[in-house]
C-alpha positions in Angstrom: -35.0 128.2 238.5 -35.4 125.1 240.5 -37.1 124.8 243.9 -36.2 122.6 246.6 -39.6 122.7 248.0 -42.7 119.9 247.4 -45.7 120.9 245.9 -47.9 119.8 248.9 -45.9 122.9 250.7 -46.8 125.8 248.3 -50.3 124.8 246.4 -53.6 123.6 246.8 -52.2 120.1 246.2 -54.1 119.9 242.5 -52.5 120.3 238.7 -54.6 122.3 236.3 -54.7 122.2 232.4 -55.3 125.0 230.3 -59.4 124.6 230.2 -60.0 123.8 234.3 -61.2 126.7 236.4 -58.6 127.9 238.9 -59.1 130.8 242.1 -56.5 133.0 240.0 -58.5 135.8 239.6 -57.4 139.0 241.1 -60.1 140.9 240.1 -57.8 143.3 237.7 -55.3 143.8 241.0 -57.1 147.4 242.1 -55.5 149.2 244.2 -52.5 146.6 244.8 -49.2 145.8 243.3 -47.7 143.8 245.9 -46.1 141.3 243.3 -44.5 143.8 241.4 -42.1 145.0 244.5 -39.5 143.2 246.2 -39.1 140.4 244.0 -35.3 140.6 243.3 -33.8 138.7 240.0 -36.5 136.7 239.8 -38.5 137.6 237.3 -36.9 135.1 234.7 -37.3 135.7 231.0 -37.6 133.6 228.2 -36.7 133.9 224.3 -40.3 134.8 224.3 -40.9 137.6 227.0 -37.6 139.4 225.7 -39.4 139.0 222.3 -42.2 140.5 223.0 -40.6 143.8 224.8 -38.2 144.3 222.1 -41.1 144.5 219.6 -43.4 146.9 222.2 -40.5 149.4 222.8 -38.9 149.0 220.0 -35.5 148.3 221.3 -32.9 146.0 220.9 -32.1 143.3 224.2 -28.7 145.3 224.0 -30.6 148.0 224.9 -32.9 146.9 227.1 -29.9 145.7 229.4 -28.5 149.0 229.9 -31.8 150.1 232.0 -34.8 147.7 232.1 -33.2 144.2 232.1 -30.5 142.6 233.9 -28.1 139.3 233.3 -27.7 137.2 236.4 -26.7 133.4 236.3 -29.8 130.4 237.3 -28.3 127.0 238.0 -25.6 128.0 236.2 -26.5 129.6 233.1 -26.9 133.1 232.2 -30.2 134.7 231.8 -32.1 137.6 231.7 -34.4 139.2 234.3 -37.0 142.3 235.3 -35.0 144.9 236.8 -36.1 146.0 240.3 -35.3 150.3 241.2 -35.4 151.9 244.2 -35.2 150.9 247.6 -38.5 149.3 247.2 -37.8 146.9 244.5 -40.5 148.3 242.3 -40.3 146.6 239.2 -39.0 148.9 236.5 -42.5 148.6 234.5 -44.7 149.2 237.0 -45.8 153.0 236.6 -46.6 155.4 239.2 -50.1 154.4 239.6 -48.7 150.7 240.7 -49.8 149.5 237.1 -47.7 147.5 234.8 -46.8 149.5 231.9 -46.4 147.1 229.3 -49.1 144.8 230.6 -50.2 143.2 227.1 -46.9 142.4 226.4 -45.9 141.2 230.2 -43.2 138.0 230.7 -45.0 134.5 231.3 -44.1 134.7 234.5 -46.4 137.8 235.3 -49.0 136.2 232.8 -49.2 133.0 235.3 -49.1 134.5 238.7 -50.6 133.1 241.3 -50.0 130.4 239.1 -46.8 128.4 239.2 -45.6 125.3 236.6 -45.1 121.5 237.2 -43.0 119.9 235.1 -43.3 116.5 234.4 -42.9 113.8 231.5 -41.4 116.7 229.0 -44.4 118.7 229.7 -45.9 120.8 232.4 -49.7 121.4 233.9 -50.3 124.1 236.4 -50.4 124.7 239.9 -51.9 127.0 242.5 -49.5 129.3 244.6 -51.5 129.3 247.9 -49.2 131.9 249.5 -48.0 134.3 247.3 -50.6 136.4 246.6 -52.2 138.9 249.1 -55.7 138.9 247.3 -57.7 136.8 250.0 -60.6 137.4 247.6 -60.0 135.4 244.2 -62.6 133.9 242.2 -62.7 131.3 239.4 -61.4 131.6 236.3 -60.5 129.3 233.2 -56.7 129.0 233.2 -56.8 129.6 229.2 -57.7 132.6 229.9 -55.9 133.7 233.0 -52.6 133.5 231.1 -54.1 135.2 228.2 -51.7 134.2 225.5 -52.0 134.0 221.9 -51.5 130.6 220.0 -51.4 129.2 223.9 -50.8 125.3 222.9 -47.8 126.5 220.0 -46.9 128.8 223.3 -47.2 125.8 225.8 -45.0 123.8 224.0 -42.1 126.6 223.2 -42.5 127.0 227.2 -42.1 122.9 228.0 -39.3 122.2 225.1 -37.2 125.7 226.6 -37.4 124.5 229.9 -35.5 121.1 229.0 -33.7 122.5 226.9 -32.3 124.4 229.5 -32.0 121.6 231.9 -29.8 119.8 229.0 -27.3 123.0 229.1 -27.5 123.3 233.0 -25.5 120.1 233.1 -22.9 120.7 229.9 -22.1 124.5 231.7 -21.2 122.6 234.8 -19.2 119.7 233.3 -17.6 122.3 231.4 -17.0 124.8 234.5 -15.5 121.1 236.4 -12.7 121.5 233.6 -11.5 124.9 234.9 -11.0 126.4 231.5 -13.0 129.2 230.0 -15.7 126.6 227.8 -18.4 126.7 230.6 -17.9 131.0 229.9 -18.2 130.8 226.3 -21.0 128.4 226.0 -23.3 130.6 228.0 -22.0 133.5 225.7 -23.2 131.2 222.9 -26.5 130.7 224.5 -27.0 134.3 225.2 -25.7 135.5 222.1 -28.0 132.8 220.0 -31.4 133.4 222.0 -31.4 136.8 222.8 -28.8 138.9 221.2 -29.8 137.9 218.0 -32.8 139.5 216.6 -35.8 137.2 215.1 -37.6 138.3 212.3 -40.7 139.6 212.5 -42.3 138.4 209.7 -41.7 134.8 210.4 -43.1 132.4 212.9 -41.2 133.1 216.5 -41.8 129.3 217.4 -40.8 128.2 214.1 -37.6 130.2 215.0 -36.7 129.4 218.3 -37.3 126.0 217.7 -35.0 125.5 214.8 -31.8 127.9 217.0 -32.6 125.3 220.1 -32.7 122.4 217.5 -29.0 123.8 216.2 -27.7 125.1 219.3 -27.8 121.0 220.5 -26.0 119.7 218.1 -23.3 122.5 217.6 -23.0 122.7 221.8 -22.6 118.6 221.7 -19.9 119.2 218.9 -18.3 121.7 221.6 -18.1 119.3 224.9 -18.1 116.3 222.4 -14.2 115.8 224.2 -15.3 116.8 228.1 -15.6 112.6 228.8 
């Protein structure tokens, strides 16, 4: 999801790597769930996050969509997202104790926060989100360890190579959709369909995986628009 804002508006004006010390830590969140509510569609997940649920609630994505997920469309392309219940927006993890339910296994996104990603020179460092979060109280903590993710660097690069990725399909969807036929529909039923319809297996590498469907899903989607110019 882009934003049209600068980083001078929403950080602390620095960019962190994975072994700097950050004021992240929420001191385990007691007693406060604010980022869990009200956050509408986006909660954004990746190949990864829907991985991971799938695996913890042993479900399929079809089935996650008919009560925990949702499919709404980012810069054009359509992607999953948390669903939000009730007139409060609670997240649909978050139990009745204002705890997240399936914290080991949580989206990226919710691994981060209040941390946010710059991306720059096909890669990314971190930043800090100054206003977001209502703990006036943080304290220092290694970033590594903030996000608390196994095989972090294999991780950070799935993370950096899906975000381009994406960008490279943003801009076929929309010079398909300037044709006014029905290509921009099926290539994001493609996409869908390829990354999260499709089971991985569980015995294998999920890098190794998703990195050979994005290798393939470039060449077959240039094969595609190959006549768009």
């Amino acid at each position: 999801m882009r934003r049209n804002v600068s980083l001078e508006e929403i950080s602390d004006g620095r960019l962190y790597d994975l072994n700097d010390m950050v004021k992240a830590d929420c001191g385990n969140c007691a007693g406060c769930s604010a980022c869990c509510q009200g956050m509408g569609d986006s909660i954004l997940l990746d190949p990864l996050d829907v991985y991971r649920l799938t695996l913890c609630l042993d479900r399929s994505f079809e089935s996650l969509l008919s009560d925990c997920l949702e499919l709404g469309v980012v810069d054009g392309i359509v992607l999953p997202h948390l669903k939000m219940t009730d007139k409060e927006e609670r997240c649909v993890f978050l139990n009745e104790e204002g705890r997240c339910s399936i914290h080991p296994h949580r989206p990226g996104i919710c691994r981060l926060f209040p941390l946010g990603r710059y991306y720059e020179n096909s890669s990314f460092r971190y930043f800090l989100q100054t206003g977001e979060c209502r703990n006036t109280n943080r304290t220092k903590v290694k970033v590594s360890k903030w996000i608390d993710t196994p095989q972090i660097r294999g991780n950070q690069k799935f993370i950096a190579d899906w975000h381009y990725f994406l960008k490279d399909m943003e801009d076929k969807v929309q010079e398909a959709a300037a044709r006014g036929d029905d290509l921009a529909k099926n290539l994001n039923l493609y996409l869908l369909n390829t990354f999260f319809v499709t089971p991985y297996e569980r015995e294998a590498s999920f890098y190794g995986q998703v990195a050979g469907r994005m290798s393939r899903a470039k060449q077959e989607i240039c094969n595609l628009t190959e006549d768009i110019h």
